[in-house]
N, C-alpha and C positions, 0 to 999 in steps of 0.2 A: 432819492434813489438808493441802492443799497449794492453791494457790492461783498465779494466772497474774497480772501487775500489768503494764498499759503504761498510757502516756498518752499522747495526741497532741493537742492544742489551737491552734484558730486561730480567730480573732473577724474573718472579715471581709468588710472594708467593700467593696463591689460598684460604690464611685461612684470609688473609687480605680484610678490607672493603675499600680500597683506590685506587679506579682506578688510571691509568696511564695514563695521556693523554698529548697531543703535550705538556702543561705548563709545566709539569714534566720534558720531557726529554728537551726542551729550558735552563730549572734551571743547567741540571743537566752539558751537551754536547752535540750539535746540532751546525751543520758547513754543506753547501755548497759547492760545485765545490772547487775554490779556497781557500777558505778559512780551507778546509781540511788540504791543506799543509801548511798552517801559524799555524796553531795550533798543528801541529801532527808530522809535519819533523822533524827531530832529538828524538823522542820521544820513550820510549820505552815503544809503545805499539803493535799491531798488527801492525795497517796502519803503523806505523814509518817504521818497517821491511819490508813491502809492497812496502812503497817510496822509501827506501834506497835502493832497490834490482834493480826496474824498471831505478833510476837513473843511477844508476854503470852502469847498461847496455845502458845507451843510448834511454830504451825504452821509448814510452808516456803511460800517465795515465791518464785517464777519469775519475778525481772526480766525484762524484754525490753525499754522503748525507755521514754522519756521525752522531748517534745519540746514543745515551746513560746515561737511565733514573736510578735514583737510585732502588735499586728492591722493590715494593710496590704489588698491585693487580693489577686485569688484564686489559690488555690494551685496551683502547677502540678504537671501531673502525677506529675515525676520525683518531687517532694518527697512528693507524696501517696503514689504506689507503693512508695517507699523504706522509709516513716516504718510504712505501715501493711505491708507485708513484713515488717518485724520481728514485729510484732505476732503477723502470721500464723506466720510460722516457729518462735515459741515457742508457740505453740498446737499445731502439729501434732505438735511434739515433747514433749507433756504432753500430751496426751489424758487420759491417766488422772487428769487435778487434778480436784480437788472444784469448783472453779469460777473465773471470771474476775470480776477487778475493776479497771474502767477508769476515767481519769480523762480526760475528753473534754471539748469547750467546750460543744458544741449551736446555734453559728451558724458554721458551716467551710464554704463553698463552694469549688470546685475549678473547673478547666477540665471542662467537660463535665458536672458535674453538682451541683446547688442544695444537694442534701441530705449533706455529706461523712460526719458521723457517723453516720449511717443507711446508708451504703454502708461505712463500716468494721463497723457492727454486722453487717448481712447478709454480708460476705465471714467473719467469725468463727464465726455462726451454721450458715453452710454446711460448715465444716471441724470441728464441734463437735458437730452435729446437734441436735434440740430439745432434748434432756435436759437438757446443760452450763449451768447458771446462768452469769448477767451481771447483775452490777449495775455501775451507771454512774453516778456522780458528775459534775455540770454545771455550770458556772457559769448563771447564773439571766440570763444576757442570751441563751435559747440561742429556735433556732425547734425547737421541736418537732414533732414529722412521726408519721404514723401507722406507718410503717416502724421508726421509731428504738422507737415503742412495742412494738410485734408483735416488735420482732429482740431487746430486753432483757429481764428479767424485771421489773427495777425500775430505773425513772430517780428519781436522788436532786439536788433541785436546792439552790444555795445558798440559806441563809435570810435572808442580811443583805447589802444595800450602803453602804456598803463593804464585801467582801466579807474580814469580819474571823473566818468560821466554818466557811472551809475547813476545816482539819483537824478540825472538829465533825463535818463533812456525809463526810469520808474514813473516820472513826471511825464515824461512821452506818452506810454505806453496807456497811463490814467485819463488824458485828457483825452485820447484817441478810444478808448471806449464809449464815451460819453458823446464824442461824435457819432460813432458808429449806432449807438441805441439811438440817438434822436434823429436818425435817418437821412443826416448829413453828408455822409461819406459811406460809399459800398465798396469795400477792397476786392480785390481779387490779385493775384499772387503767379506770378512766375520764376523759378528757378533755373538756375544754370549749376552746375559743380564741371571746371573746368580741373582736369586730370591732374593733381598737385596736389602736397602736402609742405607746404613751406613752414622752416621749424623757425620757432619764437622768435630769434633775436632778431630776420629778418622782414617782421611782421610788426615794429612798431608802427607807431603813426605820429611820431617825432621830427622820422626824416625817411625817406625811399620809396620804394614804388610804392610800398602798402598803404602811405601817407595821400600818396600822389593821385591814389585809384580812389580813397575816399575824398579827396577834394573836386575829383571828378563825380564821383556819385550823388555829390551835398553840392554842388554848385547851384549861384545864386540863380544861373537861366536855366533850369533842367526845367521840361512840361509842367503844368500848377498841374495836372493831373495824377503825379506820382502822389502818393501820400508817406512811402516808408521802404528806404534803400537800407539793407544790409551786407557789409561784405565779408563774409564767416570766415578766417583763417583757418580753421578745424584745430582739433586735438592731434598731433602726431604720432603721442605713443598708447596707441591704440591699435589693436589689431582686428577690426573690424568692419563690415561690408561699406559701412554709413560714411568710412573715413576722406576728410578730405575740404578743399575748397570750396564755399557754397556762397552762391549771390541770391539774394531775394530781394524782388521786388515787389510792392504793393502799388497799386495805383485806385483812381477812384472809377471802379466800371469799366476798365478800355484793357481787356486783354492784351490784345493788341501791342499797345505803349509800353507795357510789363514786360513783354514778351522781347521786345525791340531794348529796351532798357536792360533787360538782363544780359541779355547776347552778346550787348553791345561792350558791356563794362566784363563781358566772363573773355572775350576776344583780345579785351587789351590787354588783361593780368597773363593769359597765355603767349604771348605773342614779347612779353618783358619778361616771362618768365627765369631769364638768367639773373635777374635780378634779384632773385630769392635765393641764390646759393651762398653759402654757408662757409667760413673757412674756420679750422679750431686753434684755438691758441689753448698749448697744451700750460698746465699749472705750474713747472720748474718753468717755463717761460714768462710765465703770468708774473710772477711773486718774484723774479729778476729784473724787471721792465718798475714792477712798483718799488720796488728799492731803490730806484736810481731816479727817482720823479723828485725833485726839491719839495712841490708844496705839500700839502697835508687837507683831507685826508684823499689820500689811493683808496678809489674800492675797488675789490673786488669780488663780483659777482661768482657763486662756484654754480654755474650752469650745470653741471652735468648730475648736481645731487640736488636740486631745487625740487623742497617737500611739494611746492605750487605745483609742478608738473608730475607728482606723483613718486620721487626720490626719496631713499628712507634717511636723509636728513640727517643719518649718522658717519658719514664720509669724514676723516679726518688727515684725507693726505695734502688739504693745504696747509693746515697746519702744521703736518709735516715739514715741507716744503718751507714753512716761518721759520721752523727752527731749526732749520740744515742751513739756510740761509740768513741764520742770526739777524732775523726783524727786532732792531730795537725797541718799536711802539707799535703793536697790532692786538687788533680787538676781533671777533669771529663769532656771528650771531647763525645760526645755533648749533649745537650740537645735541644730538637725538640719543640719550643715553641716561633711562631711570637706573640704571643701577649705579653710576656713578654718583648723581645725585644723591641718591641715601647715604652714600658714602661719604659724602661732601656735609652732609645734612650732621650726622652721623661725629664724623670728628670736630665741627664746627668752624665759625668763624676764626679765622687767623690760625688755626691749623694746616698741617701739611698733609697730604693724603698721595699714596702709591695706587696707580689705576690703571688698569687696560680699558684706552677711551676709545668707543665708538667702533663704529663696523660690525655689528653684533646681528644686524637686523638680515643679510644673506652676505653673498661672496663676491657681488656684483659693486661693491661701493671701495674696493680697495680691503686694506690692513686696518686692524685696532694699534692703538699706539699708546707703546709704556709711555706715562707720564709722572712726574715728581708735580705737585702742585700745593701752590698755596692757594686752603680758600678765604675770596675775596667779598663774599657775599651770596647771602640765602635769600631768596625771593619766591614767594607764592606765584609767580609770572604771570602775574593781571596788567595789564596795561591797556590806556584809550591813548587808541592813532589819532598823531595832531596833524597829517600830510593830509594833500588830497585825495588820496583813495582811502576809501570809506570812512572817512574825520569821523571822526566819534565815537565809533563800534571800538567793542572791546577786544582785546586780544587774550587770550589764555595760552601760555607754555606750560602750564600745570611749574608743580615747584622746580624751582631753578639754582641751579649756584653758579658764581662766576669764580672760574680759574686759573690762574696764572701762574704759568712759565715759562720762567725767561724772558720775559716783558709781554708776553705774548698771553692778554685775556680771553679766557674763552665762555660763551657763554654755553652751560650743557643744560637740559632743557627736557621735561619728561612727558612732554607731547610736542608731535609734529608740527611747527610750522614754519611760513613762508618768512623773510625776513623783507618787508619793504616800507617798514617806516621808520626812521631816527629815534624815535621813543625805544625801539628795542633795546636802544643801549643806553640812553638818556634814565630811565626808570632802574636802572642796575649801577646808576653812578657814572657810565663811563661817557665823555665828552666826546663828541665825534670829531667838533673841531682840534682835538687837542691832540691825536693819534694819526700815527702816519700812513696806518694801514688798517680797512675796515673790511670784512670778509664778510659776503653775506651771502646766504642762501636763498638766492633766487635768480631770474632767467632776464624779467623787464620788470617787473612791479617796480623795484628797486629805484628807476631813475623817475620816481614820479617824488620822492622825498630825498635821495642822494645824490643823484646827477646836480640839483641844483649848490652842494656843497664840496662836490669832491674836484679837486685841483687836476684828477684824471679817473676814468673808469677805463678799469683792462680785464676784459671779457675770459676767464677761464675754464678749460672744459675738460674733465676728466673722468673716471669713471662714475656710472652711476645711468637710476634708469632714465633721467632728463636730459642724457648728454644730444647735443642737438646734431650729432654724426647720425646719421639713420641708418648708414649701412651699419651698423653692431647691432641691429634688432631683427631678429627672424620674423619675419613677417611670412605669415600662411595664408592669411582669409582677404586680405585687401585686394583692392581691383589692380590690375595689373594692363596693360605698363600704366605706371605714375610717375612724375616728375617729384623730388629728384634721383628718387630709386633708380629709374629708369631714362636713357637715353632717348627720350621722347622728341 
């Protein structure tokens, strides 16, 4: 059998002024035909679970594009036309495949239009005609849209955040094609979006309701007839129609059962809905609370500038906050600031350099901060993740230097991204067991490689556009009333 594989993925943030265009996602991950499976085979990510399934069987696989930008603003067209042109070009030229299997975000807006993945589905759909199966693979912050449902056969979402089961949900999503072509299983699909936008931190699947509602949806006595529960947290900072809670369910043939299944699990998430409320612990409280912790190391998360949620990753008032409050051992992955860099590049190792760090990219991430620094090391900022989330895949920070003042390392970093595996600082010399305090830029990824070494995590939130307060974001086009906007 034969099979068609792209990906195109973007998470974004709509309060940001940084479009996304083809230079972003080349930074970030952008592969080709072949070059898909030199990068992605063995990988646990979607496509890896996509590859390894098609292999085992023998079948072929039609690479075509693979791309995946860190989450910024909205994507502009050339990027959009480019990315999903591939896609199309190897579709038209395989008509005859058994069927297509995408690995998509589910929150991508574009210039011109809310719903990106629902306008890559439909242009596919159109060139394929209804027969050709699609299943799609999502990360679980996605908005779901009635188009993305009607244009797919089966939306397959992540089951855990930190999202450590990609290549679970790519392996899923492969086996269940192969179902669905040999006439095994006929899905049909029911949704719910109960009125809510619950922000990250309350949306693990660690510990709380979010945990509790997927062990209810995967429980081992639900009907043999469901085939495929998803429970979509959505994207929060978004300002669009799609945004929000979404439960899908698939079942085999029994509307019905879908129908009763979705209701059923959208009833209890409303009905606990206080359970998604949010309290912020501001950063001078944060980095007061890690000072006074004995073991080693303290992280801290800086939620409210997380590149993952679309934050421009150059916020430097916790590091402020280190050095008002004289941190003896703290390390800070990343800082978003190419011009520091060259500077750092520039005077070289074991020089001192004078800098205005960070804050460069608008007025929403706080102050830039005079710094005295010595640097401690130049890095190309290539690194492979050795955690659970996505093992293998590479990481690119474009060239990097580490800085340090006043004990206080910082890593600055000339692309955006998320910080959620220990190699971050592992690859730059610095030992995470050996620091008392790790700063890291992101929301939850983080405790899929940190949570298991740090003696405490203390949740910080301060300016920036991922801060998980919703009331600081003007919202226009969302449905209205929503929880927790609204006193529902």
């Amino acid at each position: 059998m034969k099979w068609i594989i792209g990906g195109f993925s973007h998470e974004t943030n709509t309060f940001s002024s940084e479009a996304t265009g083809l230079e972003q996602f080349r930074e970030r991950h952008y592969a080709e035909g072949d070059e898909i499976a030199a990068e992605l085979e063995g990988t646990r990510t979607n496509i890896g679970g996509f590859l390894d399934v098609i292999r085992e069987r023998g079948d072929e696989a039609v690479l075509t594009v693979s791309a995946f930008a860190t989450p910024s603003g909205l994507v502009t067209r050339e990027a959009f036309d480019t990315i999903s042109g591939v896609i199309l070009d190897g579709v038209r030229k395989h008509t005859d495949a058994d069927g297509i299997l995408l690995d998509l975000h589910g929150a991508m807006v574009l210039e011109g239009s809310d719903d990106g993945e629902g306008y890559v589905l439909e242009m596919v759909r159109e060139v394929v005609g209804p027969e050709m199966l699609i299943v799609v693979a999502l990360d679980l912050h996605s908005h779901i849209t009635e188009l993305m449902v009607e244009k797919a056969d089966v939306l397959i979402g992540y089951q855990k955040y930190p999202h450590t089961d990609m290549y679970e949900r790519g392996v899923e999503a492969a086996n269940l094609i192969v179902r669905i072509a040999s006439g095994e299983v006929h899905p049909v699909c029911a949704m719910r979006k109960p009125g809510m936008i619950p922000v990250p931190p309350t949306c693990n699947t660690e510990w709380g309701l979010y945990k509790s509602l997927w062990e209810d949806a995967l429980r081992s006595d639900r009907p043999s007839g469901i085939i495929s529960t998803s429970l979509f947290a959505g994207f929060p900072w978004a300002d669009v129609a799609p945004i929000g809670f979404a439960i899908l369910v698939y079942t085999d043939g029994n509307e019905n059962l879908a129908r009763e299944e979705a209701e059923r699990l959208s009833e209890k998430a409303w009905n606990q809905r206080q359970e998604f409320l949010y309290t912020p612990t501001s950063i001078p409280e944060a980095v007061s609370r890690a000072l006074k912790v004995e073991g080693r190391p303290v992280v801290i998360p800086d939620v409210a500038d997380n590149p993952g949620g679309g934050g421009s990753n150059d916020s430097v008032e916790v590091v402020r906050e280190l050095l008002a409050q004289k941190a003896p051992s703290a390390a800070v992955s990343t800082i978003y600031d190419p011009i520091v860099v060259q500077e750092a590049i520039k005077a070289g190792v074991g020089s001192k350099v004078s800098a205005e760090l960070g804050a460069k990219t608008d007025d929403l991430h706080g102050q830039p901060l005079e710094i005295n620094a010595r640097v401690r090391m130049i890095s190309d900022g290539r690194y492979r993740v050795c955690g659970r989330m996505s093992q293998g895949a590479w990481m690119n920070m474009g060239p990097t230097a580490v800085l340090e003042v006043e004990g206080v390392r910082i890593l600055v970093a000339s692309y955006r991204q998320q910080t959620y595996d220990t190699e971050a600082f592992r690859y730059v010399g610095i030992d995470p067991m050996d620091t008392d305090v790790l700063v890291v830029k992101s929301a939850m990824h983080f405790n899929a490689a940190f949570r298991p070494i740090a003696s405490e995590v203390i949740v910080a939130d301060g300016p920036g556009l991922s801060s998980n307060d919703m009331s600081r974001f003007a919202f226009e086009r969302i449905p209205r009333p929503i929880f927790p906007l609204d006193d529902t």
